[in-house]
C-alpha positions in Angstrom: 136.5 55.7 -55.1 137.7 54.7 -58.8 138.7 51.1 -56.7 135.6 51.0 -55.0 133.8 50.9 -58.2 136.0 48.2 -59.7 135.8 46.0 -57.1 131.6 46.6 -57.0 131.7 46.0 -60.7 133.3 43.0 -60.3 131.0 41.6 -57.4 128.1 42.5 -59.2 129.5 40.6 -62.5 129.9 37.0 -60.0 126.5 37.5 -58.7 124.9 38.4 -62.4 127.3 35.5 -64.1 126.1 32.7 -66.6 123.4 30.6 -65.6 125.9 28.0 -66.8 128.4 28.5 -63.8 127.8 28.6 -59.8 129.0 32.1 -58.3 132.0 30.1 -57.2 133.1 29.0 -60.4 132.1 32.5 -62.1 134.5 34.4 -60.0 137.5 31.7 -60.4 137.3 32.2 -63.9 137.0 36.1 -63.4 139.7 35.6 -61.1 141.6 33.4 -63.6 140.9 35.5 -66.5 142.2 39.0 -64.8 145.5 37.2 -63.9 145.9 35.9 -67.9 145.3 39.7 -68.6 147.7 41.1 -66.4 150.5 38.7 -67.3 150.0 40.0 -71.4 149.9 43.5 -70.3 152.9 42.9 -68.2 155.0 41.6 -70.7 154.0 44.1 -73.2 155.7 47.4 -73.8 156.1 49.3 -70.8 153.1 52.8 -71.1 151.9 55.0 -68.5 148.2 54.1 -69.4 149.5 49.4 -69.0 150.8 50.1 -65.7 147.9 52.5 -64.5 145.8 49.7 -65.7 148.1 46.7 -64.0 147.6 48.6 -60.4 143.9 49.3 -60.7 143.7 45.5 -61.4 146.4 44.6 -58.9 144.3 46.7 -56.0 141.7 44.2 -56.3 142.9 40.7 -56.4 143.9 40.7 -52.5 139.8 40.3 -52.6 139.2 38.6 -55.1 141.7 36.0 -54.0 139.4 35.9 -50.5 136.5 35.6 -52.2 137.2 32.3 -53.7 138.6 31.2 -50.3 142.3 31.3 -51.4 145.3 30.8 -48.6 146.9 33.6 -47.2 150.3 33.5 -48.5 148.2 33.9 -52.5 146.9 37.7 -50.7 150.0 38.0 -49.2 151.6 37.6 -53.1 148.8 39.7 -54.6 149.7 42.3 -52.6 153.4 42.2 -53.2 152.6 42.0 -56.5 151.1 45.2 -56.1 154.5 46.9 -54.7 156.4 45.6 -57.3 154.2 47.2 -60.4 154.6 50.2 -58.7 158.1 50.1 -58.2 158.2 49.2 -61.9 160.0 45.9 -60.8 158.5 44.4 -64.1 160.8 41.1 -63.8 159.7 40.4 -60.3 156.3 41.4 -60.3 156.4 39.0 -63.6 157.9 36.1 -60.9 154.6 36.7 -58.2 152.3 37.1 -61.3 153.6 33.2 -62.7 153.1 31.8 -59.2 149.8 33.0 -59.2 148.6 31.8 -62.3 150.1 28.2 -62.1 147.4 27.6 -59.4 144.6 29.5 -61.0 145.4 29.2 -65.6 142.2 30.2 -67.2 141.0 28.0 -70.2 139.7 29.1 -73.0 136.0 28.5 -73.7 135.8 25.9 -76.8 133.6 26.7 -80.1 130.1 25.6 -79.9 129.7 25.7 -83.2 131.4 24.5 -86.8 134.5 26.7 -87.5 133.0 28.5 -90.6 130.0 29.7 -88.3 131.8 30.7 -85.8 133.6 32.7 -87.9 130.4 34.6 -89.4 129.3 34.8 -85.5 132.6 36.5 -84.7 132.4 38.7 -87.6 129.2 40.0 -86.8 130.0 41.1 -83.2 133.4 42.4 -83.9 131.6 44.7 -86.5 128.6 45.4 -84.3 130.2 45.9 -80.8 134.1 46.4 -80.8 135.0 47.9 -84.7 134.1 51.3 -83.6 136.9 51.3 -81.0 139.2 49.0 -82.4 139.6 49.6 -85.9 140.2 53.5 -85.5 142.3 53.6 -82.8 142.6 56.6 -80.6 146.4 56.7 -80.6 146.6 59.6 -78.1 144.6 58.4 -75.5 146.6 57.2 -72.1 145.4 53.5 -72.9 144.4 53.3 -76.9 142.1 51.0 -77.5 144.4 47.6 -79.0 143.9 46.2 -82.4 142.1 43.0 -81.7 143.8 41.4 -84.5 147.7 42.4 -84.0 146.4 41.3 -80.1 145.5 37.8 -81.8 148.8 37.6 -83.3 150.8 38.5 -80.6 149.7 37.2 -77.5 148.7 33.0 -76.8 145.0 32.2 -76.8 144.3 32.2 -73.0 145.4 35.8 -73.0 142.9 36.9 -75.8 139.7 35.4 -74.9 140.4 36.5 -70.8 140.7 39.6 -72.5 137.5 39.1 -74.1 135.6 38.1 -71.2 136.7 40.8 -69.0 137.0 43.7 -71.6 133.2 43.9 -73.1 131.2 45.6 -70.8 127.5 45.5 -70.6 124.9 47.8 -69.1 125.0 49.2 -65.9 121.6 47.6 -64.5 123.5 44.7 -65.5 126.3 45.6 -63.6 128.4 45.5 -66.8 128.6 42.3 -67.2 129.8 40.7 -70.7 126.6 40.6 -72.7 127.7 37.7 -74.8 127.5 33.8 -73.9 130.6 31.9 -73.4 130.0 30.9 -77.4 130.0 34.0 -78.5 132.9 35.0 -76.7 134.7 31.7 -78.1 133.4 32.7 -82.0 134.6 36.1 -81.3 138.2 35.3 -80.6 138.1 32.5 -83.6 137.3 35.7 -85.9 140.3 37.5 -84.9 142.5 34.2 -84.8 141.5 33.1 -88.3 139.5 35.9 -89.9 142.5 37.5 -91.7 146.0 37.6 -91.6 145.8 41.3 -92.7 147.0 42.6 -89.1 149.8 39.9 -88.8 153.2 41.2 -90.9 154.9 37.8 -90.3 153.9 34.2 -88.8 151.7 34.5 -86.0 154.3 34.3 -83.2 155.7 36.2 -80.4 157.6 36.1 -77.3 154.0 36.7 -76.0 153.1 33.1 -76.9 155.7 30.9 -74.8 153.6 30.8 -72.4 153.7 32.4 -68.3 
């Protein structure tokens, strides 16, 4: 049932999508997006609550991968891919995940606006629609909700705004869709890129940023 709902939720997003983008090119860049946030939780530390999230996303990109009319050795893949998080084959599954995404990289969506107002923009929905979760961090929970900012550090911008796109839900009627334009999205990641440093205890690098 749980994948059931994911996968409605995500056919719902396409045919709700942007105004901006065809229902083609809304569910490449879901499509694109999901892989960019499975590679960064994939090559994070290893939890229970990553790798129950890397199968739920892994049960759904065999369709996904049909939707947007890919060939069959890409399902074939994504459902190897599949085996291999379960067998907690993290090095392989990282192989099949790379081959994936050199076909389908997501791109991050550029500012629409000035730097400075972006950052104001950013501010204001960090502290309006994610802080809450965020900044007081359940630590016990099977998947704590990430610090948005150590996450800016850490991980190479593709990963972050995918992360973005696919991580603020909306309303239901709306069948959860991201709320917030492709601008917003883009001024919210600036803020946690450049709004402080205070998350970051050295230069903003990581093994995270070399790329997939």
């Amino acid at each position: 049932m749980k994948r059931f709902f994911l996968l409605f939720a995500f056919l719902a997003a396409v045919v709700t999508g942007p105004a901006a983008f065809s229902m083609g090119e809304e569910a490449e860049i879901r499509l694109a997006a999901l892989l960019a946030v499975m590679r960064g939780d994939l090559v994070r530390p290893a939890t229970p609550g990553r790798k129950a999230r890397l199968l739920e996303n892994a049960s759904i990109l065999p369709v996904m991968l049909r939707a947007v009319g890919a060939a069959q050795e890409e399902v074939a893949a994504a459902r190897r891919l599949y085996d291999l998080i379960q067998e907690n084959d993290r090095s392989r599954a990282a192989t099949v995940l790379r081959h994936l995404m050199q076909a389908r990289p997501f791109h991050s969506p550029p500012l629409a606006v000035p730097l400075p107002r972006a950052l104001v923009l950013g501010q204001a929905i960090h502290r309006e629609a994610c802080a809450g979760c965020h900044d007081a961090q359940a630590t016990d929970a099977f998947l704590p909700a990430e610090n948005l900012f150590r996450l800016a550090c850490e991980e190479p911008p593709p990963m972050l705004e995918a992360r973005i796109l696919l991580g603020v839900k909306g309303m239901a009627a709306e069948g959860h869709r991201n709320p917030f334009s492709p601008a917003e999205q883009a001024a919210l990641a600036a803020w946690y890129r450049k709004g402080t440093t205070a998350a970051c205890p050295g230069p903003r690098s990581s093994p995270l940023r070399a790329g997939p």
